[in-house]
C-alpha positions, 0 to 999 in steps of 0.5 A: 500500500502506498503512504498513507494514514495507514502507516500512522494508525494501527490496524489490526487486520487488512480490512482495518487497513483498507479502510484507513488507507482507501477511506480516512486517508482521503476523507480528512487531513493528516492531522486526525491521527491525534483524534483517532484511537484504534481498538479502543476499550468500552465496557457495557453493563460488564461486556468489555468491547473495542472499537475498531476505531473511535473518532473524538471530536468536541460533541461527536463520539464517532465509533467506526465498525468495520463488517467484512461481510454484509448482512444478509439474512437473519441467520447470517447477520450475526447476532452478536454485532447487533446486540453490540451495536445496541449496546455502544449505541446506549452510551452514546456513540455515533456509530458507522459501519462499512463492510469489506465489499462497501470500501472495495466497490462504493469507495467514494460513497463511504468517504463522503459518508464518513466527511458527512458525519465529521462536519456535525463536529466542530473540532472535526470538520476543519479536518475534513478535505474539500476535494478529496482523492478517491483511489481504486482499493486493490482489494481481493474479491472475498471478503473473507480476506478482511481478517487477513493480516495487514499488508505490512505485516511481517511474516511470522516465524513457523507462518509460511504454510498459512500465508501460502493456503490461506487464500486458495481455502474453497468454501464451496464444499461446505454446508451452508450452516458452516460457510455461514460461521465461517462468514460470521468469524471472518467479520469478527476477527477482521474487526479485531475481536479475538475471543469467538464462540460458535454454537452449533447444533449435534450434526452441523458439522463443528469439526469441519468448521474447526479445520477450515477455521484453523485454516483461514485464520492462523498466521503462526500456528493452530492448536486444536483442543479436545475434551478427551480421545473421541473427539481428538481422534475425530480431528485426527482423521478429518486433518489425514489426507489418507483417511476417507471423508477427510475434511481437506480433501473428502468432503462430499462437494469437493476437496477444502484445499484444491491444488494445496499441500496439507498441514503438517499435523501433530496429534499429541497423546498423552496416555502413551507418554507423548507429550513427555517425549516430544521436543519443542523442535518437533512441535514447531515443525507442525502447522497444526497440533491436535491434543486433550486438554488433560494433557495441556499440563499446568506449564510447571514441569518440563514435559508439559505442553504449555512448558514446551510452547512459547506464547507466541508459538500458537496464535490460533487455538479451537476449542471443541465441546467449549461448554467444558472450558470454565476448568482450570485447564482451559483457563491455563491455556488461554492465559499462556497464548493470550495473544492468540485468537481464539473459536470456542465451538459447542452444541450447547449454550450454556457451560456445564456449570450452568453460566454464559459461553465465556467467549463472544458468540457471534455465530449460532445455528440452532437445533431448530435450524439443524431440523430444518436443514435435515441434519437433526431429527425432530424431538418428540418428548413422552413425559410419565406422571407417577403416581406419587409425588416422589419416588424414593431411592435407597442406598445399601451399604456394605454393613447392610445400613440403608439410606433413603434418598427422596426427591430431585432435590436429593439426589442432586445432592447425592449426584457428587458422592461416587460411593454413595451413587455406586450403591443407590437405586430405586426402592420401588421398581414401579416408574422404571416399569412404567418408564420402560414400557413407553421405552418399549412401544417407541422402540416398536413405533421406530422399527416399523418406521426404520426397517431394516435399522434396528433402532437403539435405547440409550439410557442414563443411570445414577449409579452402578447398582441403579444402572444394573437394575435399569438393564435388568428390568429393560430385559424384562421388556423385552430391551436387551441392555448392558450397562457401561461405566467407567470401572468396567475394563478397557476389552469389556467397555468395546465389547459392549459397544460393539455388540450395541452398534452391531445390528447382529451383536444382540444388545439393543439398549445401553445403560451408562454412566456418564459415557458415551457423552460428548463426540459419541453419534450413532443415529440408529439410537432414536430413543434416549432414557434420561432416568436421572435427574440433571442439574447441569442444563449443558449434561442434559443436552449433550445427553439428548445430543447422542441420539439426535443425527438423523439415519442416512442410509434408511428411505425414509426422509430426515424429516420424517425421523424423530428422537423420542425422548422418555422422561419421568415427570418426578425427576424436574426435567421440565425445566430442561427441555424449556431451556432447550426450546427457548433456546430454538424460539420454539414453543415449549408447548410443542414438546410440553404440552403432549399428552402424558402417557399412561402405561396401563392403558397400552398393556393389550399392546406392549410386552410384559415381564417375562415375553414379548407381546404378540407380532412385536419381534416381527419387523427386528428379524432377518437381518444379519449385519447392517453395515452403517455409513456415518459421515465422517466415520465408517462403521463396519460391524459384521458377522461373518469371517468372510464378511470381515475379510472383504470389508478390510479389503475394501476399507483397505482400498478406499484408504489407498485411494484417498491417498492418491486422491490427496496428491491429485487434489494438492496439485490440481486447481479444479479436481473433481469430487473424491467419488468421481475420482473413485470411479475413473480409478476403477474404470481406468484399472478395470474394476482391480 
């Protein structure tokens, strides 16, 4: 850029310095610089913002905000810059916008906009050039360039991977919901926020979002950060070129980076001892490291993460699962790489200690949207009224002793005493049976609907005992359940799984505790059994979360599927599921207002202990594997030796293809779809 009051002022991002470049230079004399005050600090009944620029003069207080896109929609018109722009308007500001596309195409209208608004001031307007010199900005087309650092930035050390991809990332691949945050996050970085949080619902696709994120805006070095080795392991694969459906190359529109090199990726991993063992010269060697937050250490011994980096080492970090990140780990983190950017992403809006996302949230897509885009199944909610006020719960000690525990608020209480929950259950049987004999018809209801698929039952225990009675009586009715917790060992915890996410591996109802949580989707569970009450609104919802992606490889229409949710008045749900329909501007009355069900008058129809009822099992037989395609995931679970042989063969060559199909992407402009690729690789080798 040539001289201009862009070398007098700060900017922090390219879109800043286009403005004070293409629009202030021309707009006013030199002599503004002492009026002018970039980022400057104004706090809000106890919201801190910045400005990315205030204009003082004598009576006019001028905050200048800078858009890098244009609003277009509800959805995309980020909501976070319009509650801010109320805000600063209540403590008396003047405030004017200019999006990227406004300075790149209508320049002078936005100088003479900007002199419009200086000459009310008597200070200002002897500032203002009479004949101002309007210029042709030589902006880039995309306005996601706006949070691009300004053009004399100096290349960061470790940074040329990122100032080479940056530009050549392709949005067109994207889901609309994720191009949308994307979007939302370029305008928010461009305007110098650096702390970003977007809530997106299960199924919307947080991990690409998190990869193309990283992507567009770090300049250095991105770190990913995950709450544990599900989801770690879900980043993992999405940044290796070699797996299939990668986020990079595989996505079903086409390859994120065509015609690019991948990141260099480091997946750290500290139940082998990694994190101990690896050196700072390897950590910087990657573009991207990808780690668990257990692992992040306290930076006190050297072998910890945050001992390793230095703060400017890492200047782009994505949390996932941000409901979690009021702990003192993520808090250590942030403190050390406070400089960095940094995008908080959850499906939930609230932490799990029940306060606001400590982050700006400037990018929100809704259950509600997730339904109507086809990515979620709708929510349809059955509610047993028991017949007493409250049930009553007992612990048995090992001398014999029993203690009564009686009422939501009870437990509550219990929730925090591992030896006391290990040891609890339901002194009577009878809402469980109640409970479980609606678990039972939605079962049927969601077989019929889904055939082949078997649909699945995921329940939510208090503790080991109570969960072994859950399963017990599930049995009775005909759910064949296991319970999973914790102290089971490793090969028990995965032969559990598989015989639940195999359609011939016999279980079709899961009693857990507190697993099975965040990362964890399996869509043929339709029905989820929370038989416990929840004083963490975030818990609950990522509970419900597990069985809300809709089926891809059944005929029947996302819109037609449904979550069925099985709750016991007794335990205060309510309370829950009116947060979580506030929170998609739904009427609670949709999912509260149903009629309750009462289990006695479906005894004709549903099976009792002991049996199942007549022509139940009809629509379960016949089938003996089902191999379920997931997004992101394949999941192979079959019975036959052959059977598995074949489909190890097949996962061995779609493996080899996506391979080659990374380096056909990294060195073609335009390259075709990863299916397309397939097919011509088959074709051109005769089928082999």
């Amino acid at each position: 850029m040539s001289a201009g009051l862009e070398r007098l002022i700060p900017a922090a991002s390219y879109l800043e310095e286009a403005f004070l470049r293409w629009v202030l230079t021309p707009a006013v004399d030199a002599s503004i610089v002492a009026r002018v005050r970039s980022q400057h600090p104004v706090t809000v009944n106890e919201r801190a913002y910045r400005l990315d620029y205030l204009i003082a003069g004598e009576a006019l207080q001028l905050a200048v905000e800078l858009d890098g896109f244009a609003f277009h929609s509800d959805r995309a018109a980020f909501t976070y810059d319009r509650l801010r722009q109320n805000d600063l308007a209540a403590t008396g500001l003047t405030i004017l916008r200019f999006s990227y596309d406004a300075v790149r195409t209508d320049t002078a209208r936005c100088v003479a906009q900007l002199q419009a608004m200086l000459r009310q001031d008597p200070l200002l307007a002897p500032l203002v050039t009479a004949v101002p010199r309007i210029g042709i900005p030589d902006m880039a087309g995309d306005p996601m360039r706006a949070a691009d650092p300004p053009g004399g930035a100096e290349l960061p050390s470790g940074g040329a991977y990122f100032a080479g991809v940056r530009a050549r990332v392709d949005r067109a691949p994207l889901r609309e919901c994720q191009d949308e945050a994307l979007a939302s996050l370029a305008n928010y970085y461009a305007s110098g926020g650096r702390h970003a949080a977007a809530v997106m619902a299960v199924g919307s696709g947080k991990t690409a979002l998190g990869v193309a994120a990283a992507l567009s805006f770090s300049r250095r070095r991105a770190l990913v950060v995950t709450p544990g080795s599900v989801i770690r392991g879900t980043f993992a694969k999405a940044l290796d070129p070699g797996i299939p459906d990668n986020v990079l190359y595989g996505l079903a529109g086409g390859p994120l980076l065509p015609g690019a090199r991948p990141p260099a990726t480091l997946v750290l991993d500290a139940d082998d001892g990694q994190i101990s063992q690896v050196s700072r010269e390897r950590l910087l060697a990657a573009d991207i490291l990808v780690t668990n937050f257990h692992a992040l250490g306290t930076g006190d011994c050297d072998g910890d993460l945050l001992a390793k980096l230095e703060a400017e080492d890492i200047d782009f970090i994505v949390v996932d699962e941000a409901h979690i990140a009021a702990s003192a780990s993520y808090q250590r983190l942030f403190a050390h790489f406070q400089g960095a950017r940094t995008l908080l992403m959850s499906a939930c809006f609230q932490r799990l200690d029940g306060k606001p996302i400590d982050a700006d949230v400037v990018y929100r897509y809704r259950l509600v949207d997730s339904v109507a885009d086809g990515s979620a199944k709708n929510l349809r909610v059955h509610r047993f009224a028991p017949e007493v006020a409250s049930t009553v719960y007992e612990a048995v000690w090992p001398d014999g002793r029993r203690e009564q525990i009686v009422g939501r608020d009870a437990l509550l209480a219990t929730l925090g005493d591992e030896r006391k929950m290990a040891r609890i259950t339901a002194q009577s049987e009878a809402p469980i049976r109640q409970v479980m004999a609606v678990t039972r018809a939605c079962l049927d209801a969601q077989a019929k609907l889904l055939a082949p698929v078997k649909p699945r039952v995921l329940f939510a225990a208090m503790g080991q005992a109570h969960a072994e009675q859950i399963a017990r009586i599930a049995e009775e009715y005909g759910i064949p359940s296991a319970t999973l917790h914790h102290s089971m060992p490793a090969s028990a915890i995965a032969s559990t799984r598989r015989r639940f996410e195999s359609d011939a591996g016999g279980l079709q109802g899961i009693v857990q505790l507190r697993m099975l949580g965040q990362g964890y989707d399996f869509p043929p569970i339709t029905v989820v059994v929370p038989l416990r009450p929840y004083g963490s609104f975030g818990e609950f919802y990522q509970f419900v979360g597990r069985g809300v992606r809709v089926l891809r490889q059944t005929a029947v229409a996302a819109d037609q599927q449904y979550l069925d949710v099985v709750c016991h008045a007794e335990l205060g749900l309510e309370e829950h599921l009116e947060a979580m329909c506030a929170d998609n501007d739904m009427d609670p009355a949709v999912l509260l207002d149903v009629p309750l069900i009462d289990a006695t008058t479906m005894e004709g129809d549903l099976p009792g202990p002991g049996g199942a009822a007549e022509g139940a099992g009809g629509g379960l037989g016949g089938v003996d594997a089902f191999v379920l395609y997931e997004r992101g995931r394949v999941e192979q679970r079959v019975v036959h030796e052959l059977d598995r042989v074949e489909a190890r063969r097949t996962e061995r060559e779609m493996q080899l293809m996506a391979q080659r199909y990374a380096v056909y992407a990294q060195n073609t402009a335009a390259p075709v779809p990863f299916e397309q690729f397939v097919e011509t690789m088959r074709r051109l080798t005769g089928g082999q």
